[in-house]
N, C-alpha and C positions, 0 to 999 in steps of 0.2 A: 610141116616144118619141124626142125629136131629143136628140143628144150635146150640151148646156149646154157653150157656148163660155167658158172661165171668164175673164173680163179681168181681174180683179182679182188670181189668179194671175199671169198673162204679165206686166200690169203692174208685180209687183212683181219679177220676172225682170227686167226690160226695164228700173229702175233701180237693180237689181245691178251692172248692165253698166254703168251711166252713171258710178256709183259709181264704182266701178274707172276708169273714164277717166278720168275726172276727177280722182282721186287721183296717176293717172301723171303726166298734162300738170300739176297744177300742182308738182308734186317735179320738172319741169322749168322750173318757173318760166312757165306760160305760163296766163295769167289766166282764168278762167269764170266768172266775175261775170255774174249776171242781173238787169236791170234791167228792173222790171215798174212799168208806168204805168198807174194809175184815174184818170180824169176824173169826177168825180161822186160821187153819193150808190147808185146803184143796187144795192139788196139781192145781190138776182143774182152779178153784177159782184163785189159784193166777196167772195163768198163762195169764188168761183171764185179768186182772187186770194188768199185765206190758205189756199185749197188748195197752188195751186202754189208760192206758200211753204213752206209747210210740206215737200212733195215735194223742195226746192231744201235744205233743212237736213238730210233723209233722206241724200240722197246727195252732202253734203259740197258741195253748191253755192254758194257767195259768192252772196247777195243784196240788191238796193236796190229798196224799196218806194219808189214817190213817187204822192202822194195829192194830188191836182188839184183843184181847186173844182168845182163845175157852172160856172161864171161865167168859167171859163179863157177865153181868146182862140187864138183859131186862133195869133198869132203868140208868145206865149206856150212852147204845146204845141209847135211848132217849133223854138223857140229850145233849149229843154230836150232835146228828139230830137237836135240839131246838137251836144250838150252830151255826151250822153249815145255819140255818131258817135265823137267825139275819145278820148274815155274809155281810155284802153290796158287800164285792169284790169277793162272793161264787154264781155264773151264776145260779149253777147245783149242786144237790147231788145224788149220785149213789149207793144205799146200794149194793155192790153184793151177787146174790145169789147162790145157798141155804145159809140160814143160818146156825148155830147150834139148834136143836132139841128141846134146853130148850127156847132158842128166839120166838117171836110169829110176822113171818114177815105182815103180814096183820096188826099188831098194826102199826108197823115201815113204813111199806109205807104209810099208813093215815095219819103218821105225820109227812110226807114230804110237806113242802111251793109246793102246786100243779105249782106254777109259777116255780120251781127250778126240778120239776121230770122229770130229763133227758129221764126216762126208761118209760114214759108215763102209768105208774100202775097205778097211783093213781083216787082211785072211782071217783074224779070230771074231771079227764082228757077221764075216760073213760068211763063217762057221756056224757061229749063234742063228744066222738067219736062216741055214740048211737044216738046224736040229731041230729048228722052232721055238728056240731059248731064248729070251728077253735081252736087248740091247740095242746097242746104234743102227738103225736102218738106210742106206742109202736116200736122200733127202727128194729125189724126182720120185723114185715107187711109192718111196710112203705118201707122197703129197697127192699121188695117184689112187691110191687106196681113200687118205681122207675126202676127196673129190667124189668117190665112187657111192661112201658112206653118207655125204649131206644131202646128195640129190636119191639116196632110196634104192642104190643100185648094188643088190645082194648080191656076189660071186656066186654062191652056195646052188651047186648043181645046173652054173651057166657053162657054156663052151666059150671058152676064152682064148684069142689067137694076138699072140706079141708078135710083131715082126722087127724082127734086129734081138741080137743076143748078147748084146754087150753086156760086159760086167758094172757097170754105171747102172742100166736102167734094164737091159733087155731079161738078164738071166734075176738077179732080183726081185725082180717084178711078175713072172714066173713062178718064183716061189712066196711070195706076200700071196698071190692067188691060190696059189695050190694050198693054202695054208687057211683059206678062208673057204674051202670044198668046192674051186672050180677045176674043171675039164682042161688040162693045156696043151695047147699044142703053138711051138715055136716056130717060126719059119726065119729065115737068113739066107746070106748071099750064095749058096749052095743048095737053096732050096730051087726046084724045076719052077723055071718062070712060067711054064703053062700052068702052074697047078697053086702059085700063089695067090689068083685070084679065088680059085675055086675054096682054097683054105681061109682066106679070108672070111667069102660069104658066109661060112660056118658059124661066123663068131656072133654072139652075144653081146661080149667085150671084144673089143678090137682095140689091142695100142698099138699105134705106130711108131716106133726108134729106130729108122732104117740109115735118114740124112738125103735121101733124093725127094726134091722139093715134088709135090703133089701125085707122088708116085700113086698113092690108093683111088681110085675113082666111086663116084658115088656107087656104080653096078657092080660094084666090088663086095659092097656091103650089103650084111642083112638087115630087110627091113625092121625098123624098130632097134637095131643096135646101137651102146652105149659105144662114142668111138672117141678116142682119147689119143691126140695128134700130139706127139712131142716133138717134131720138128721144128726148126728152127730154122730158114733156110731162105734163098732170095729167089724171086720166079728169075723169066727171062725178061723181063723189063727192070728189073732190080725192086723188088716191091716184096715185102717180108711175108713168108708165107709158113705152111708145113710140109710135112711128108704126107699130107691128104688132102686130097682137091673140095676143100670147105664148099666150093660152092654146086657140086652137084651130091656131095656127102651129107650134106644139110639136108637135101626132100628126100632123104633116104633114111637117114639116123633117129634114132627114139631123144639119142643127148649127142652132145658133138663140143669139147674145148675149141673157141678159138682160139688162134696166133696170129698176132698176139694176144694176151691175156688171158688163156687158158693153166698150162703146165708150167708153164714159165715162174708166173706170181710163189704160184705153192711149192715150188721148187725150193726157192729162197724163204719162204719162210720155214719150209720144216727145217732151214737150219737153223734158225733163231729157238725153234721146238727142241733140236738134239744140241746143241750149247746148253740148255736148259736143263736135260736129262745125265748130260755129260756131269753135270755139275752134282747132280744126285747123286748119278754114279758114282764119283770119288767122294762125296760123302752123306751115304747113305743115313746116319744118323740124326742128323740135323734135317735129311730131306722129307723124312719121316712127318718131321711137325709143321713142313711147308703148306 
């Protein structure tokens, strides 16, 4: 049976540490305010959003909720972003997503202060993370990386297979590995469905970010693989599950995240970690003696 990756431990490790940062820089007077922006009514959405509040009151985080209409105007949600840019006591701004439809969020993340991009979107953050230069990391990979790093599990010279290539988790994640000496290889919805399993078996590391609920099967996997399930998703009885079938990827896997409380927990804490870092960032000199 595979060693249960716990996230909901690390995660609560992972905002000890935020805690404490944050407690030092602002007894130096240097602000972490997090400013979290809902657009709409979406159940979803919001639920995620008094999480990360709630998380933000945990560990001693200054927070501004701002609740948007569905009906907002793109120039609106900008002005508010350019508001929120100037802000001295605002660490972090957090648009969540999706937006609404008529919204264009690719405008919205660009015109986030990249120093203040909690969620590590933004083209110069994930510039920095193609060069291998220091900054904001998207909050799911890195919390995939620190998951990988407590349970003893070195990328360095494993074959590692993402499936899904989104700019969120897939392609990011991708390069946090390429960056720590493993073997990658991507697969997505144009990859040949006969040969997604055979590229799976390969893997070492296996993350899944595809969004079909238990599409990887245990015989999918190589025995003894680390296998890291970001899905998030409902079976067909309505019961919360992943994009990997836990229960036959278990007598197969060396380690294996559940869902819940695997990817999920560290998700949200590494943003309590880059609020923190955000905060360094903009100023560096104070964060020095943190």
């Amino acid at each position: 049976m595979a060693t249960i990756i716990d996230g909901k431990k690390l995660a609560a490790e992972v905002r000890g540490r935020a805690a404490e940062r944050a407690a030092n820089l602002m007894a130096r007077d240097v602000p972490c305010g997090l400013a979290v922006v809902l657009v709409g009514d979406d159940q979803g959405s919001a639920t995620y959003v008094r999480a990360k509040l709630r998380d933000c009151e945990e560990c001693g985080i200054p927070s501004q909720d701002f609740k948007l209409s569905e009906d907002t105007t793109q120039g609106e949600l900008m002005s508010l972003i350019e508001r929120l840019n100037a802000d001295p006591s605002i660490a972090g701004i957090l648009v969540q997503m999706p937006l609404p439809a008529h919204l264009d969020a690719e405008q919205v993340v660009a015109a986030i202060d990249p120093k203040k991009d909690v969620d590590g979107f933004h083209p110069e953050n994930l510039g920095k993370l193609v060069r291998g230069l220091p900054g904001l990391r998207p909050c799911t990979p890195a919390g995939i990386m620190e998951m990988l790093d407590a349970y003893g599990i070195d990328p360095a010279g494993k074959n590692a297979v993402i499936v899904g290539r989104s700019s969120i988790v897939g392609k990011p994640m991708s390069l946090m590995l390429l960056a720590r000496n493993a073997t990658i290889s991507v697969a997505h919805s144009h990859t040949d469905p006969c040969e997604l399993a055979r590229i799976c078996q390969s893997a070492d590391i296996l993350v899944v970010a595809c969004g079909i609920p238990k599409m990887v099967k245990g015989p999918w996997i190589k025995p003894g693989a680390a296998v890291i399930d970001v899905g998030m998703d409902r079976d067909e009885a309505g019961k919360l599950c992943g994009d990997v079938d836990f229960a036959s990827a278990e007598l197969v896997a060396g380690s294996i995240t559940p869902v819940p409380g695997g990817v999920g927990p560290m998700t949200r804490a590494m943003l309590m970690s880059n609020v923190c870092l955000a905060a360094e960032l903009q100023h560096p000199e104070a964060a020095k003696l943190a």
